[in-house]
C-alpha positions, 0 to 999 in steps of 0.5 A: 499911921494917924487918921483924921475924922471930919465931922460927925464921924470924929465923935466915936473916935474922939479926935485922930486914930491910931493904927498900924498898916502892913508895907504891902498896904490895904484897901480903905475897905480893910482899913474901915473894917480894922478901925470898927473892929479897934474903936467899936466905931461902926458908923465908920462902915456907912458908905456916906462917910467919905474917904480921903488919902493924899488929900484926895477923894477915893473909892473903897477898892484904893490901896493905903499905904503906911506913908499915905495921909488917910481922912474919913469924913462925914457927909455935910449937910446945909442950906 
């Protein structure tokens, strides 16, 4: 599965991640701690950084599957 970063987030990762999922999927809380385990990117763990799968925002608690497009993205500040 490839993961999008949006953001500040993408600068650990250096552009999209690379990482297999089971067919019974994972929770996005799984796949963030996988993805700080594989890239030693702990700031994917910061409950600021949002996710998204199929283009919609999600809980930590949503299931991803191996078909599912999944997009963590930093917060956004402006004026």
């Amino acid at each position: 599965m490839k993961i999008a970063f949006y953001g500040q987030i993408e600068r650990p990762f250096g552009g999209p991640a690379e990482i297999s999922v089971p067919e019974e999927g994972v929770s996005v809380t799984t796949l963030r701690r996988l993805l700080a385990a594989r890239y030693e990117a702990e700031a994917i763990l910061e409950r600021t950084v949002r996710a998204a799968v199929n283009d919609e925002i999600v809980l930590d608690t949503h299931m991803v599957y191996p078909v599912d497009t999944v997009e963590f993205m930093s917060p956004v500040s402006g004026g």
